[in-house]
N, C-alpha and C positions, 0 to 999 in steps of 0.2 A: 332402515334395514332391520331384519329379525335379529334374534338374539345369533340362533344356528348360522345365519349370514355371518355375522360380526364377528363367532367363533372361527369360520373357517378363513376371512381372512384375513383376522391371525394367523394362523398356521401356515397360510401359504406364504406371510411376509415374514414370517420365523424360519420359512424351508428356503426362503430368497435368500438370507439374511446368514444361516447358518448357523445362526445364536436364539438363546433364549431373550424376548424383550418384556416378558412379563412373567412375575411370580405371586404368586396367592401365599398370604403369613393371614390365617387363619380364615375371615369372610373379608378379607380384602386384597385388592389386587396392586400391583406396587409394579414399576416401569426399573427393569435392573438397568445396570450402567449401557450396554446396548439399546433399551430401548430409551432411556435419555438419548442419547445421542440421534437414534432415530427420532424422537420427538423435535429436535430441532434443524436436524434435515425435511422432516416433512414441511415445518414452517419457513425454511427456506423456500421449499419449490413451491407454495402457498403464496408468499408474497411475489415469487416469482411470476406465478401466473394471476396473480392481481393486476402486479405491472401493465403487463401482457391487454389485459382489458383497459388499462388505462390509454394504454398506448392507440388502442386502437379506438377508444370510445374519444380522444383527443382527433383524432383524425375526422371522425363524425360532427363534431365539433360538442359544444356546450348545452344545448337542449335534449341531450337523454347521458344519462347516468346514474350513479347512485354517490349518496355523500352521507357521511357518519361522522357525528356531532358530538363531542359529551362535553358538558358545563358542570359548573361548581351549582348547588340548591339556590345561594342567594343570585349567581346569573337568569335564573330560570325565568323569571318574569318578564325580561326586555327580549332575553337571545327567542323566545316562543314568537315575539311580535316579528322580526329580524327576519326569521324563516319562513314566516309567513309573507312578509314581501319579497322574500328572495324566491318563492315558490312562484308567485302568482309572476314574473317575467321566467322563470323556467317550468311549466308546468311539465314537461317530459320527464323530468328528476325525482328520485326519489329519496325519504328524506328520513335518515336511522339519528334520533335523537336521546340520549341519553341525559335525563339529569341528576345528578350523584355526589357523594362529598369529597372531600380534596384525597382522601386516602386511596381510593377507587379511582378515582383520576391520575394520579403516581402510578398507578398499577399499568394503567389503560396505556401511557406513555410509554413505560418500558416495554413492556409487548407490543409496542405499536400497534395498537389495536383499532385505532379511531381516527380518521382523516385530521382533524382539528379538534383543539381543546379550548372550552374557557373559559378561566378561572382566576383568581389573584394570584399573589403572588408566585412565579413559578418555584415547581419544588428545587429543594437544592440537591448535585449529586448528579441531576440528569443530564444527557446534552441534550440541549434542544433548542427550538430556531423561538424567542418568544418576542411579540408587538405589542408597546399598550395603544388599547384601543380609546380608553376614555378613562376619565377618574371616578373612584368608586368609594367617596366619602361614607364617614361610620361616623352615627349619630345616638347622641344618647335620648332612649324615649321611657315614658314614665304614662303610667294610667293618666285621661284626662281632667281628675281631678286631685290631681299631687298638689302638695302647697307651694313646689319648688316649681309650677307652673309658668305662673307670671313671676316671676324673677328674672333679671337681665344679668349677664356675665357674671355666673355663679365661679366662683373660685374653685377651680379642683380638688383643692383640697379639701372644700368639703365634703367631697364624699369619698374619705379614707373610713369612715364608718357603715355605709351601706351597701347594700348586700345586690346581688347582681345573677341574674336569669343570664347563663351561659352555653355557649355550643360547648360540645366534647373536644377532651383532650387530642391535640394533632389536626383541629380546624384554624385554616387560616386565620381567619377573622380575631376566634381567641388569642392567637398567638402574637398578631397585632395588637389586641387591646392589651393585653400583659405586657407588652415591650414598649407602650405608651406609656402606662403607670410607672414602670420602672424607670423609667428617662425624667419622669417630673417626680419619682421620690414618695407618689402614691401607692398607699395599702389598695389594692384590689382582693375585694372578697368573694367570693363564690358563694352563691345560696343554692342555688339549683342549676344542674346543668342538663340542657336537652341538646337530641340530636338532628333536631329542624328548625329553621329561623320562625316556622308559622308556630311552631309550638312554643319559640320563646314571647311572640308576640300575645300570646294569647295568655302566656304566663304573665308578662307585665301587665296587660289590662285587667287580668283578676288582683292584682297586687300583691305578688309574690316578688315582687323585686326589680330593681329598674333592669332597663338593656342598652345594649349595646350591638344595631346593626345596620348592614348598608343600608341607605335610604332608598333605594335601589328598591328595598324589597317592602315600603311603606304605603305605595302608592293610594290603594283603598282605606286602610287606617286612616291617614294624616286628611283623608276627601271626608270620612266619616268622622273625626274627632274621634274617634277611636281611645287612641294614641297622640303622644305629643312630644315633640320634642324638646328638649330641655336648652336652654342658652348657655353654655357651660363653656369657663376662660378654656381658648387651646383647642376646641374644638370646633369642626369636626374630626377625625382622625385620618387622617390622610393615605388612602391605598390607590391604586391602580387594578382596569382591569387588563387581561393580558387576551391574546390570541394566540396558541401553541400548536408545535408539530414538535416531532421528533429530528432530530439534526440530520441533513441529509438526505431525507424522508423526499419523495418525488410525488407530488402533491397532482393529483387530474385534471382537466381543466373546470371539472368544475366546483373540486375546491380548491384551487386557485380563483375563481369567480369571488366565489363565497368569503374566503378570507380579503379579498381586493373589498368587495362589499360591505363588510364586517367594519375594517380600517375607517372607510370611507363615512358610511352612515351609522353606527352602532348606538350614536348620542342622541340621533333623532328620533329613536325610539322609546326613550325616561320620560314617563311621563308624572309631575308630580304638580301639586296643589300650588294656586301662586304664594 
């Protein structure tokens, strides 16, 4: 719509309404307590008529729809193979994939924004319906020519001294290796922190610092020697991945498909070096 469109109806839902639902405090425009309230009736009768579609694209059955997906960055590599075999037995579907970090992901949930979620840990706070689907071990890797290489069952404690290529503050992952160190008594240090698992990989093979990430996300590394993985007591780090809805949430049949699918085959798509 034009801008003149967009003005007028305003106006005519402010003359329905009988109140002001928006105010301009200098070059910006701000929803007053009315139109809050309208903002969340309109996403009432939004989801309502979502339903509505579901309801009836359920009745047509499972070969036409639409299905919205958002994963954690380190899912992104197996859930892309997933979709792609879940396409090719529904090709009438259409398929909104988002890949994003776990903060994005919290968000998408509250607003219910996305048919299914999948990610580690679920967040805390939410209701929501959450399945693990498979395990999602966390390995420690080093450039392929560390000296800590060829070493067998390195002691964790040795490395209360080294420095460590990190995701940002409020990613699962870090939150898990922090809560590992602290349960066995280890210093974990921070040298550098990024906010992509590719970015940390590429930080370790320059040798800025070892890491720490699901193996999940090594698979052309660990094929090229890249990368390596370290034999280190206690490890790997033990997580889960999960499959998430919103609590309650009335799922379509075809993600209901998708999540039956998911459950079902998610492991046969990790592909890693023997």
């Amino acid at each position: 719509m034009s801008q003149p469109a967009v003005s007028m109806q305003i106006k005519q839902l402010e003359s329905n309404v009988g109140l002001p639902l928006f105010e301009q405090v200098g070059k910006k425009i701000h929803l007053t307590e009315a139109g809050q309230h309208m903002r969340q009736y309109g996403r009432h009768m939004s989801d309502l008529l979502d339903e509505a579609d579901e309801v009836f694209e359920a009745i047509k059955g499972v070969e036409r729809g639409e299905l919205s997906i958002s994963v954690a960055t380190t899912a992104g590599h197996f859930v892309t193979r997933l979709l792609a075999a879940f396409s090719r037995q529904h090709e009438g579907i259409t398929i909104s994939l988002d890949i994003t970090n776990r903060e994005a992901l919290r968000h998408q949930l509250e607003q219910n924004e996305r048919d299914l979620v999948i990610m580690g840990q679920p967040p805390e706070g939410l209701d929501v319906d959450a399945e693990e689907i498979m395990e999602n071990p966390l390995v420690m890797i080093a450039p392929s020519n560390h000296p800590l290489v060829a070493e067998k069952n390195i002691p964790l404690s040795h490395f209360s001294h080294e420095h460590y290529v990190v995701r940002e503050m409020g990613s699962g992952t870090r939150f898990a290796i922090e809560r590992f160190f602290d349960q066995y008594g280890v210093s974990f240090n921070t040298g550098i922190v990024m906010t992509s698992n590719e970015a940390i990989k590429q930080a370790v093979e320059a040798g800025l610092g070892l890491g720490i990430v699901s193996i999940h996300t090594l698979e052309l590394e660990l094929e090229t020697q890249r990368l390596k993985m370290l034999d280190v007591e206690d490890f790997p780090i033990s997580r889960q991945w999960y499959i998430l809805q919103r609590k309650g949430k009335r799922l379509s049949p075809v993600a209901q498909e998708f999540k039956a699918f998911v459950i079902e085959k998610a492991s046969q798509f990790i592909r890693l070096p023997g």
